[in-house]
N, C-alpha and C positions, 0 to 999 in steps of 0.2 A: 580610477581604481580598477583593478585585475580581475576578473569575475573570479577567478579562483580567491584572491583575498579576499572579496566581495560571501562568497558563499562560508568560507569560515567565519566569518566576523560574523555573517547569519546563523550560522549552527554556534556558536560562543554564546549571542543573545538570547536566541530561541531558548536554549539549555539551560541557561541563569535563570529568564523566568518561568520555565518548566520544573524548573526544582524550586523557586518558591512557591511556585500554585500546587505544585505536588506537594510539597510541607506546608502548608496552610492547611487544603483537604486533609491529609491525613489527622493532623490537629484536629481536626471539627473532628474528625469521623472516631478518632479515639478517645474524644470528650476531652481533652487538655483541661483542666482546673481554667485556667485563661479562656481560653475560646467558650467557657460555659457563661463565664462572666461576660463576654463580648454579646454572646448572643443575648443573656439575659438582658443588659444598659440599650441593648437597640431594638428592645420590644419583641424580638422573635421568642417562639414556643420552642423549646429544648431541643423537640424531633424536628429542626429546620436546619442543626446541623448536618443531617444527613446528605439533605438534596443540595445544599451550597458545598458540603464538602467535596462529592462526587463529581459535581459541576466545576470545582477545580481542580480536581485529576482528570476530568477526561479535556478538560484544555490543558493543561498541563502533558497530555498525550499527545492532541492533536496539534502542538508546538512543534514534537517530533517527528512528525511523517508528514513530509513535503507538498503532498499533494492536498492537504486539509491547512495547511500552515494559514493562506489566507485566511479563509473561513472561520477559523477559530480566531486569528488577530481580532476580527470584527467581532467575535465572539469575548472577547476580553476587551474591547472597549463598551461592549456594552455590561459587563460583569461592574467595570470600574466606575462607572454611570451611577449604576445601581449600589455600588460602597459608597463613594461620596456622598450621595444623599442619602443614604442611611447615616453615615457618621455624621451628618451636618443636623439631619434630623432629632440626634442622638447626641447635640449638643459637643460634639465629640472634634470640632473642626483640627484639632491637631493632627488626630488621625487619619486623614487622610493622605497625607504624603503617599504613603505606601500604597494606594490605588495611582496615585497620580506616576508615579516609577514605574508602575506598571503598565502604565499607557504609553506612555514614552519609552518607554523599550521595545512595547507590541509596534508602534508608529516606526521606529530605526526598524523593525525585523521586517515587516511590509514594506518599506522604504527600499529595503537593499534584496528581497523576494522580488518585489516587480519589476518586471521585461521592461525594456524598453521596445522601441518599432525595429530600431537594426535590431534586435537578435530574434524578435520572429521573423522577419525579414530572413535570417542567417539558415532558421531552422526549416520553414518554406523553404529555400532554395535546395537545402538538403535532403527534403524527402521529394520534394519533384523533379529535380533534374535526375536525366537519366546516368544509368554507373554506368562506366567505359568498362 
């Protein structure tokens, strides 16, 4: 694959699930009628939508800018860690799908982020060799 196909097909991913964790958070943070009943069937206190809402827009952020992309991936598999077993705890195993899509999409974006050895290799030789 093409690095340049390779990095669209990353900004395409990144951006789908940037705009569900962006529409999820804002859900929480706007109290949706749904997300109040989510939060209520899974034991959390009302004011817990806040800090889970905010925690998926600022992943939902750090999807978008490159230099955080990894860090946040590992940041959304452990987000999805933590749904699972809340929904599984919460008798809820249907719902989990939608953590599990979300790992799997953050895995393909990490996947097609990371370098291989030739292209540090590539980028070494670019900044050490001397310009003519």
């Amino acid at each position: 694959m093409s690095p340049k196909l390779k990095n669209v097909i990353t900004w395409i991913l990144a951006g789908i699930l940037a705009l569900a964790l962006f529409g999820a958070g804002i859900t929480k943070l706007l109290g949706v009628e749904e997300q109040i009943k989510n939060l209520e069937s899974w034991g959390y206190p009302l004011w817990f939508r806040f800090p889970i809402g905010l925690t998926e827009i600022a992943l939902a952020i750090g999807l978008l800018i490159p230099g955080y992309r990894k860090i946040t991936v590992y940041g959304i598999f452990i987000w999805t860690i933590a749904a699972v077993i809340t929904h599984l705890q919460a008798g809820q195993s249907n719902m989990i799908a939608g953590p599990v899509f979300f790992s799997v999409v953050a895995a393909a974006v990490l996947f097609l982020t990371g370098k291989n050895k030739n292209q540090y290799n590539e980028q070494e030789n670019k900044i050490l060799s001397p310009r003519a």
